[in-house]
C-alpha positions in Angstrom: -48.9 -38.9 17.5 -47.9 -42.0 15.8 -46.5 -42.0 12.3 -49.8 -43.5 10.7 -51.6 -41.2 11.8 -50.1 -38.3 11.0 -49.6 -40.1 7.4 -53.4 -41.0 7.1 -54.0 -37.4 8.3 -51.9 -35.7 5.3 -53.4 -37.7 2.8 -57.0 -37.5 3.8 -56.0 -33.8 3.6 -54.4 -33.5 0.5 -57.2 -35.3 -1.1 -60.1 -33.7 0.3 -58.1 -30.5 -0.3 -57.3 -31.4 -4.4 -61.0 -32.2 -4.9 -62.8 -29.4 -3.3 -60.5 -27.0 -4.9 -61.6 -29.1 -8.2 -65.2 -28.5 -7.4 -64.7 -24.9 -6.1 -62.6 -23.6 -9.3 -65.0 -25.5 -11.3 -62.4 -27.6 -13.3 -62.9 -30.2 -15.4 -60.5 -32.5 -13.6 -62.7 -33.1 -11.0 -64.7 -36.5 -12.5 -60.9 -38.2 -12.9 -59.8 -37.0 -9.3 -62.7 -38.7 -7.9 -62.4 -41.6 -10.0 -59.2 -41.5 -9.4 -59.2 -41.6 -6.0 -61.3 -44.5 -5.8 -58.9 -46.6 -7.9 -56.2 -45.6 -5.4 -58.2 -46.7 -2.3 -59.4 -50.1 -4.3 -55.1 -50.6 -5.2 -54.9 -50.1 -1.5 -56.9 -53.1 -0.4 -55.8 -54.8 -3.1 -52.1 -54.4 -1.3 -53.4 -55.1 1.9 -55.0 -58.1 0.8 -52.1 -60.0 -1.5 -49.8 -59.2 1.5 -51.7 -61.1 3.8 -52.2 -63.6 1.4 -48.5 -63.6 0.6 -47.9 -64.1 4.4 -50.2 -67.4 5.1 -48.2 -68.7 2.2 -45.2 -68.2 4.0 -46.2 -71.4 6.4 -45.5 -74.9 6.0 -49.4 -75.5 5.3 -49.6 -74.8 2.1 -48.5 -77.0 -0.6 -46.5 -75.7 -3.6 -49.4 -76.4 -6.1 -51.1 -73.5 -3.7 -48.0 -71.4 -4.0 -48.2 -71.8 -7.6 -51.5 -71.4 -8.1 -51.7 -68.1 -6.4 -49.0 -66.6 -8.0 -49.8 -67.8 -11.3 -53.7 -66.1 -10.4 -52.2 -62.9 -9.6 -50.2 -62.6 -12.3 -52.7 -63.6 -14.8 -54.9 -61.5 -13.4 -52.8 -58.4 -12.1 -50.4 -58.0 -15.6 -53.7 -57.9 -18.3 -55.1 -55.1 -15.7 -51.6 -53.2 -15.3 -51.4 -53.0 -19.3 -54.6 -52.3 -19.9 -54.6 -49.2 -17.3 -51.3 -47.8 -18.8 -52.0 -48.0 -22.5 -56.0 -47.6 -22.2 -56.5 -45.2 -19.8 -53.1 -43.5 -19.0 -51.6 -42.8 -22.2 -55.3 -41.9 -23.8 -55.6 -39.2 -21.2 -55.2 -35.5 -21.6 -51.9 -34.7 -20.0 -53.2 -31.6 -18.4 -55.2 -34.1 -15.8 -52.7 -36.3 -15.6 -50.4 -35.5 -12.9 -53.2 -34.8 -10.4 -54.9 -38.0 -11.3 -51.7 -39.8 -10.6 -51.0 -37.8 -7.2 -54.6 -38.9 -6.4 -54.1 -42.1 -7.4 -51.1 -42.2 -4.9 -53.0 -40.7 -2.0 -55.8 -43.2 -2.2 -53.1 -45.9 -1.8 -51.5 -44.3 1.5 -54.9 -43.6 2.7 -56.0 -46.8 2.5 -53.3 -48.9 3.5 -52.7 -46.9 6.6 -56.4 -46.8 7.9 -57.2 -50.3 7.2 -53.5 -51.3 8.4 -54.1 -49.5 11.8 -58.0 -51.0 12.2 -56.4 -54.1 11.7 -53.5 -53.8 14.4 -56.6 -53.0 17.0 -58.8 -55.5 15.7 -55.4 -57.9 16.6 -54.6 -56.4 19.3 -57.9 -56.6 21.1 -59.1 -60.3 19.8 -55.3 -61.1 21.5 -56.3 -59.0 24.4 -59.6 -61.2 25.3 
């Protein structure tokens, strides 16, 4: 079994596993987990996506201006967000949820960049292949 999938396997456990639990025990976590878990799948993307951005900027097609455009988007863009999510939304929370939002948060992220990181290997593999 290859290491992705034994990693997307884990996590899709652990997170199915944290949120049932949540619903079973009846706890009041459970909204956050599940909004939480969405945000984590969302960052996810998000990573997949400025990576392969990051990479077509790598070539000698794009002009600096590009380059600096880009960058200057994501960082306008991706620093507002990154305070806002601390100060707004982290720190305002009740501690109690905290640390399982966060561990949600995380499992999203590995989810997600593993599954779509594997579909897109065999989408490559197989446009290569024809």
């Amino acid at each position: 079994m290859k290491k992705s999938n034994t990693i997307m396997m884990i996590t899709f456990l652990i997170a199915v596993g944290m949120i049932a639990k949540a619903f079973i025990l009846n706890e009041d976590v459970k909204v956050f987990l599940l909004i939480f878990f969405a945000v984590g799948t969302g960052l996810g993307l998000l990573r997949l996506f400025v990576n392969s951005s990051i990479k077509k900027m790598k070539g000698k097609g794009k002009g600096w201006k590009t380059k600096v455009l880009f960058f200057s988007v994501l960082l306008g863009l991706g620093l507002p967000f990154q305070s806002w999510f601390r100060n707004d939304v982290l720190l305002s929370m009740n501690p109690s949820y905290l640390t399982s939002s966060l561990i949600i948060m995380v499992v999203g992220v590995l989810f997600m960049t593993t599954f779509f990181g594997d579909i897109t290997k065999k989408i490559n593999v197989q446009s290569v292949s024809e």
